[in-house]
Structures are given as C-alpha cells and as structure tokens.
ZAMARGU-4260 file (C-alpha; in steps of 0.2 Angstrom, whole numbers, plus 5000, padded with zeros to 4 digits):
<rodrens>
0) 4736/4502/5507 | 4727/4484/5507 | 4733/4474/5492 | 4719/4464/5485 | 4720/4447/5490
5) 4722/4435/5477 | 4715/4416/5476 | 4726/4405/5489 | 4730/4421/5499 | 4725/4423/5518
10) 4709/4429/5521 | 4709/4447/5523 | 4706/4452/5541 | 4694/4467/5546 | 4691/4473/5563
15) 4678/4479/5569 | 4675/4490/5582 | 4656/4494/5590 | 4651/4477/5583 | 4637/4476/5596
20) 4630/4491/5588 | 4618/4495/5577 | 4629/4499/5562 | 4641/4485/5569 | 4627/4472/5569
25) 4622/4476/5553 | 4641/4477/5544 | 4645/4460/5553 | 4632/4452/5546 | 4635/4456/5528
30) 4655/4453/5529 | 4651/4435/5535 | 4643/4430/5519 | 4660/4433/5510 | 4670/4421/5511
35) 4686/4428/5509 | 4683/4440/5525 | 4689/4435/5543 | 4681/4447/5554 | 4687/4452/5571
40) 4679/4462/5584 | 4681/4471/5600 | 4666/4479/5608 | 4664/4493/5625 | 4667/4476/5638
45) 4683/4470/5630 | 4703/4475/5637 | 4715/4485/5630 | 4725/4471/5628 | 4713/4461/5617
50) 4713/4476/5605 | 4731/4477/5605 | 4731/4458/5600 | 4719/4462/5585 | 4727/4476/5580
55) 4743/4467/5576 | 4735/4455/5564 | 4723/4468/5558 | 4721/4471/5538 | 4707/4485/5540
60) 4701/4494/5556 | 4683/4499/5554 | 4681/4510/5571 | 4663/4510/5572 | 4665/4511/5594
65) 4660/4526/5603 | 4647/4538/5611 | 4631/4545/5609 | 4621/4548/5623 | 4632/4548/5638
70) 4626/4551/5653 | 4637/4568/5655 | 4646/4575/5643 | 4663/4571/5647 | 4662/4555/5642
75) 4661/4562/5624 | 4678/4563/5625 | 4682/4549/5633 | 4672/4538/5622 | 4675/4545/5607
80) 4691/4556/5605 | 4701/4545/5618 | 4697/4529/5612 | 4700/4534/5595 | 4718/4542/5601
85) 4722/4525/5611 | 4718/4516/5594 | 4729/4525/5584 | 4742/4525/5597 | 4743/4505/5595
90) 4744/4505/5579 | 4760/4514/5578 | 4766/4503/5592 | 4764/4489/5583 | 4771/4497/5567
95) 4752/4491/5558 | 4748/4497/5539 | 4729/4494/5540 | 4718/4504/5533 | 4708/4513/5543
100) 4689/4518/5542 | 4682/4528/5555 | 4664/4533/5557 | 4662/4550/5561 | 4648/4564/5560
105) 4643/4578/5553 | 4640/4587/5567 | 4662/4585/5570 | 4660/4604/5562 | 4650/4609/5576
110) 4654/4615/5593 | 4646/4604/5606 | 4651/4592/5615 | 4647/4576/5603 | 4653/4587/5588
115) 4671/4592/5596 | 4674/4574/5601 | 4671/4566/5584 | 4682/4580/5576 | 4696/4575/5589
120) 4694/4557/5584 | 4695/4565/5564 | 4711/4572/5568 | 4719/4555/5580 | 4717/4547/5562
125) 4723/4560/5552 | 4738/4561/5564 | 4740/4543/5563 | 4741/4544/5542 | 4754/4557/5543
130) 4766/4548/5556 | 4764/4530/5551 | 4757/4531/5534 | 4739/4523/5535 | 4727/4524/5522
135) 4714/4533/5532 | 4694/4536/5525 | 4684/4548/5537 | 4666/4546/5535 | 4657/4559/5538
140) 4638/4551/5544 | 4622/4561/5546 | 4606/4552/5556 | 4609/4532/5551 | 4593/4522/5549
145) 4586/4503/5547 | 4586/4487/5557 | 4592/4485/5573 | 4594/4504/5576 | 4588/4507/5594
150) 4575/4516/5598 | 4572/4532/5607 | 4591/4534/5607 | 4598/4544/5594 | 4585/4541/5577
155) 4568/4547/5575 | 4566/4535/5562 | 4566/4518/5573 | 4558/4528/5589 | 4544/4533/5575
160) 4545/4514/5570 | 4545/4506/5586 | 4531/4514/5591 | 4520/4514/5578 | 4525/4495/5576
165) 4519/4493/5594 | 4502/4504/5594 | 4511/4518/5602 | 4509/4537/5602 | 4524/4546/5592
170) 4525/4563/5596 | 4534/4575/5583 | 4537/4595/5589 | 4541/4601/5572 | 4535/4591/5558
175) 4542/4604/5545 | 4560/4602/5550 | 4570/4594/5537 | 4584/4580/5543 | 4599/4571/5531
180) 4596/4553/5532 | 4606/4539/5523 | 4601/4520/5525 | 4610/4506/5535 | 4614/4493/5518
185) 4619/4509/5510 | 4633/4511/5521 | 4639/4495/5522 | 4639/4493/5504 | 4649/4507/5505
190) 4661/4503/5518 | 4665/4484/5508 | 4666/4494/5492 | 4680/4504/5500 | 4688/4489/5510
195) 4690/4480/5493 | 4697/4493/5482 | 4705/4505/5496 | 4709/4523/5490 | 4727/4531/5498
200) 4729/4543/5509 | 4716/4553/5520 | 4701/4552/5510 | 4681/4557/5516 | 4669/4545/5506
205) 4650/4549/5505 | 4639/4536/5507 | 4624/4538/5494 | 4608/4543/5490 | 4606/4552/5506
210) 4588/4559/5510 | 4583/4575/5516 | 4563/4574/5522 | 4554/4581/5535 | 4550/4573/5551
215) 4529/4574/5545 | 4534/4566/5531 | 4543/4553/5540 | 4528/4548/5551 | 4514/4550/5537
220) 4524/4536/5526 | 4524/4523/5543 | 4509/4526/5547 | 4503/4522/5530 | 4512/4506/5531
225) 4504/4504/5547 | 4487/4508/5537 | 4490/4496/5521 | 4486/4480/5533 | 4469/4488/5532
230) 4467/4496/5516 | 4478/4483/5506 | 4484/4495/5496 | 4503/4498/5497 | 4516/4512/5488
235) 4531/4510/5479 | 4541/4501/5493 | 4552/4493/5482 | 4565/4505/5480 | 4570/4523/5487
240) 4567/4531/5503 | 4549/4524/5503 | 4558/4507/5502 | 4572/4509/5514 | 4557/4517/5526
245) 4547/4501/5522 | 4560/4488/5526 | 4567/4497/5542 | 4547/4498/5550 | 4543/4479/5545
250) 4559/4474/5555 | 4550/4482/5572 | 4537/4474/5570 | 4533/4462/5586 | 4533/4444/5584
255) 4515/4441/5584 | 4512/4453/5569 | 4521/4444/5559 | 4505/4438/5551 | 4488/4448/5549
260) 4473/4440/5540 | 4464/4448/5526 | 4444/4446/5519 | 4439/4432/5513 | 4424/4432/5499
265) 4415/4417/5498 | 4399/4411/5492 | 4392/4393/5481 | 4406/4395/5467 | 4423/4397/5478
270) 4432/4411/5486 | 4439/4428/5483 | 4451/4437/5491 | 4463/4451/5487 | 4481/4452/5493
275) 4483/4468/5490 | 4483/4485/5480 | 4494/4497/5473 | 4487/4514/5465 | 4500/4512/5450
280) 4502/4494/5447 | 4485/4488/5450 | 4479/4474/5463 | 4483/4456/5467 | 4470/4442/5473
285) 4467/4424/5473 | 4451/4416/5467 | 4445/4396/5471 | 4432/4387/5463 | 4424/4370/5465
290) 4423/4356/5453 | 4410/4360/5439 | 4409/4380/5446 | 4412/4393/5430 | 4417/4412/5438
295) 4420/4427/5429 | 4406/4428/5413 | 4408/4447/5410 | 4419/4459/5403 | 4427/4475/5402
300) 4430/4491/5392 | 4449/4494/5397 | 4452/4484/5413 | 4465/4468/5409 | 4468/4454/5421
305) 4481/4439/5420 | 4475/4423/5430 | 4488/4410/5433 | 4482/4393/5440 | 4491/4386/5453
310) 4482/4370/5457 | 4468/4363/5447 | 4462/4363/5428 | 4453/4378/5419 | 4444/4381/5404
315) 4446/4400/5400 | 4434/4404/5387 | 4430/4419/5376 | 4418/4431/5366 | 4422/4447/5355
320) 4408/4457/5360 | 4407/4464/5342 | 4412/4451/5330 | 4405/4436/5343 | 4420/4425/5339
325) 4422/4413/5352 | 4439/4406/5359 | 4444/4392/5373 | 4459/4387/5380 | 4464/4376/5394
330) 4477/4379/5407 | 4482/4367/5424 | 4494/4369/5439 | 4506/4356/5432 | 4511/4372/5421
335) 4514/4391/5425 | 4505/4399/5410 | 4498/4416/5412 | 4482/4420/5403 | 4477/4436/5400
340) 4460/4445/5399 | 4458/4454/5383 | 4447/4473/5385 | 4433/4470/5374 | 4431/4451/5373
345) 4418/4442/5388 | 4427/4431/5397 | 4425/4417/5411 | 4433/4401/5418 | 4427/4385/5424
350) 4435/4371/5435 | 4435/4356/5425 | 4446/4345/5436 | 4440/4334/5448 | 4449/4346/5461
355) 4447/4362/5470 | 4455/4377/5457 | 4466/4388/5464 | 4470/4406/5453 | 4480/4418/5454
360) 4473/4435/5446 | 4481/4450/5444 | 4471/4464/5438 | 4479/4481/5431 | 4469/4494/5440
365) 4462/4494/5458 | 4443/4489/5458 | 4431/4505/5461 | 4415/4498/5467 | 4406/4517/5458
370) 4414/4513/5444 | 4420/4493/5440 | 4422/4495/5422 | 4415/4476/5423 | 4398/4472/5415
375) 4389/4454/5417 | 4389/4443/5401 | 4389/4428/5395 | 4402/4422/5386
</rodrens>
C-alpha cells in the first residue's frame, strides 16, 4: 500500500496510462495542480521499454490505456486484456508495490467481445494482487461524460453535444431507453481520493452520484441550453446532472460561440437590458442612465428588486403608498451596496453624478408582460 507522504518526502509518483484520452486528459489536468504529485505517462505510441522504465519508479499505476472501438474485434484483447497482462507482468519483474487502479466496465460481466476483455484485464490485476501483493482497486465504469470526450465514438452524451453545439441533427432511435452515466470530475475526485488514502487488497470503488436518464431526456436538456441563448432563461445548472450536462455542452461549443449578444432596450433615459432568467430565481439585467435621468417611478404589489450601482451616483427614492412617507438614500460605484425594493413603497432612481450610471438589477421573478405586477407612480 502507498504510505502517505509526509512534508520533505518525494513526490509521490502516479503513472498514468491513456493520458491522451479523454479520461486521461482530464485526470492529468487535475493532478498537476498538486504539488505534491509527479505524474508520469505512457500513451498507445510509447515502447515497452519506456513502460518498463516508469513502472520501476512508479508509486501508483492508474491504467486508464485500452480499447473501445477497434476496428475488429480482436484487438479487444489485444488492447485491453494483453496490455493489461503485459503490465502486470512488469510489475512483478521489477518486484513494484504500486498501487494499482484500473478502469474497467460494466459491461466486463457481459459476454462480447469488449466485456470479455475488460474482465480478462480484471482478473491480470487480481492475479497480480494475489502473487505480488499489490493494492489493487477495480473500477467498474458505466458511460463516462464531460469535456474532451470524443464524439461519435463511444458517448451519446458529447455526440449529442457536439452536434447541437455545431447546428447539427442528432438522431436518437430510442428515446425511452434509460443509460448509467457518472461525470468526468466525479471520477477523478474519486480516483485522487483513493490515491491519497489507498484501501488494501482488491477493492472495486464506486464513483458517485451516478445518473440513470433517458436518452429524450438527455437531448431535451441540451437543446434547451441551446434555447436559453434565445429565451434568456436558464435551469438549475449549478449543480447535479443538469449542471454536469451544462458544463460538458458549453465545452463543445466552437470558438466563435464563445460570445452571443443579447437585446438592448434604449430610449432618452438609458438602456435596459436583461442578462438572463431563471423560473426559480428570478432574472438578472443591467440598466444605464444619463446624467440628470430619473428611471423606475412605480411600484409593485409583491415583486422585490435589488439594484447595485456599478459606476456612477444615485438617489433611490421612496413612497409608502398607504402612509405617503417618503425616504432617500444615496448610493455610488465607489461602494458595493445593495438596495432593495420594498412591495408596497413607489420607488425610482435618478443619476446625479456628472457621469453615465451604470446598475445592476436583479429582480425576484421573471417579468410577465400580461401581468407585470408594476404600476406607474410617482414617488
């Protein structure tokens, strides 16, 4: 088993093999930022005596290489069971303790040609464990997604991205059928978890959440992160499934839509535009205003705003409309205060700096034109 390494200790040294992969890509990327990591890698163009040379000084073996579409069968086990065997068979040689993680799949209990190589490769580790002694972690995948994933390979999910990133048809023959999908940082978190604090003997970790949904579902969410360029309004992309799905189909997004523009409002007293909407949380905008200009002058029954001026000066001002008590404050750029909009109380703010004003608004609920809850008055 890997000991912990303590401060003054050698980096601990992880190998990793498919680095060039998607999963490898994403694993590499992640261990560099510690700096207590030396990664290694050997990737499909690299001799079997490199791998012998990187074995030998080798803390942890993440065996990542393999295949998954070959063009025949064979090479299922040529890429998959053999290499793994060949692997193991240099370890003993060179009498190595590294801990071994090996990517595996859950189809290695079925019998095809993919699923009998990757349970071949299962037992070349457990064989290893039981004459040499290795900690040995099996990690039993279903479908993989996020960024980098190729597409039109081996996931729906990035041939659904790709293509609707790129304004191309995707084409789904079942969209009923149910798949187990687990997301990319999910499984590195996993796999550094595990490299850090190594369990003994032959174990098989599950990498969590993992997400059944339907391929119909899949393609509704994308194409309505597609839609919210449009429509503005955006889901709960912050966390979850919806969020893993979110992050994974901004990343195929081509280069020039990077940036998309969005409505501009303008007429004597500034501009107004919205950044964009969410059915829970409300909408976001940004509002301007010349010198002198005083905006807003209305209010509402239940709707509540904050503004937060970024560059300027304001005077907020305010009305109860039942008592008619009246109430100013000032607020400038120089200072991040949030000023809130009180149901009940007529409200407006005017630019009193010599400068253009420049507001933030947030607003609780999503403006319905047939029913804006926002009635003219002045304040």
């Amino acid at each position: 088993m890997v000991k912990p390494r303590t401060v003054g200790t050698e980096n601990l040294k992880v190998l990793v093999t498919g680095s060039k992969g998607f999963i490898g890509k994403n694993l590499c990327l992640h261990l560099k930022e510690d700096e207590d990591v030396e990664i290694l890698t050997f990737d499909r163009d690299d001799s079997e005596e490199m791998l012998r040379e990187l074995l030998r000084s080798s803390d942890v073996v993440i065996h990542l290489a393999g295949e998954n579409r070959p063009l025949s069968s064979t090479a299922f086990e040529e890429g998959n069971a053999g290499l793994t065997r060949r692997l193991c068979e240099i370890i003993r040689q060179c009498q190595s303790q590294a801990t071994i993680l090996l990517a595996s799949s859950i189809q290695a209990t079925l019998d095809n040609s993919y699923g009998r190589s990757k349970f071949a490769s299962e037992q070349a580790a457990i064989q290893l464990h039981e004459k040499n002694g290795n900690t040995v972690s099996i990690w039993r995948f279903p479908g993989v997604f996020g960024k980098w994933c190729r597409p039109n390979y081996n996931s729906v999910v990035a041939t659904f991205c790709h293509n609707i990133a790129n304004d191309l048809p995707i084409e789904i023959s079942d969209a009923g059928r149910k798949i187990p999908l687990i997301y990319i940082d999910d499984v590195v978190r996993s796999f550094i978890q595990f490299i850090k604090t190594p369990s003994p003997s032959i174990t098989y970790p599950c990498v969590t959440p993992e997400y059944v949904v339907s391929l119909g579902e899949i393609a509704e969410q994308l194409l309505s992160f597609k839609d919210s360029r449009s429509s503005l309004l955006i889901g709960n992309v912050g966390s979850g499934l919806t969020g893993a799905l979110y992050s994974t189909y901004i990343s195929y997004l081509p280069k020039h839509k990077f940036s998309y523009d969005v409505p501009m409002h303008t007429d004597d007293r500034g501009t107004f535009v919205e950044f964009f909407k969410h059915n829970d949380s409300g909408q976001f905008s940004f509002l301007t205003a010349s010198p002198g200009v005083t905006r807003g002058s209305h209010y509402h029954h239940s709707k509540t705003e904050k503004f937060m001026v970024i560059r300027g000066t304001a005077r907020f001002g305010f009305r109860n409309m039942i008592t008619n008590e009246t109430y100013d404050l000032e607020t400038s750029g120089e200072k991040s205060t949030i000023v809130e909009t009180i149901p009940g109380w007529a409200h407006d703010i005017t630019n009193i700096s010599a400068e253009e004003l420049v507001v933030m608004v947030w607003s609780n609920n999503i403006y319905n034109r047939s029913a804006p809850d926002t009635v003219a008055c002045a304040v």
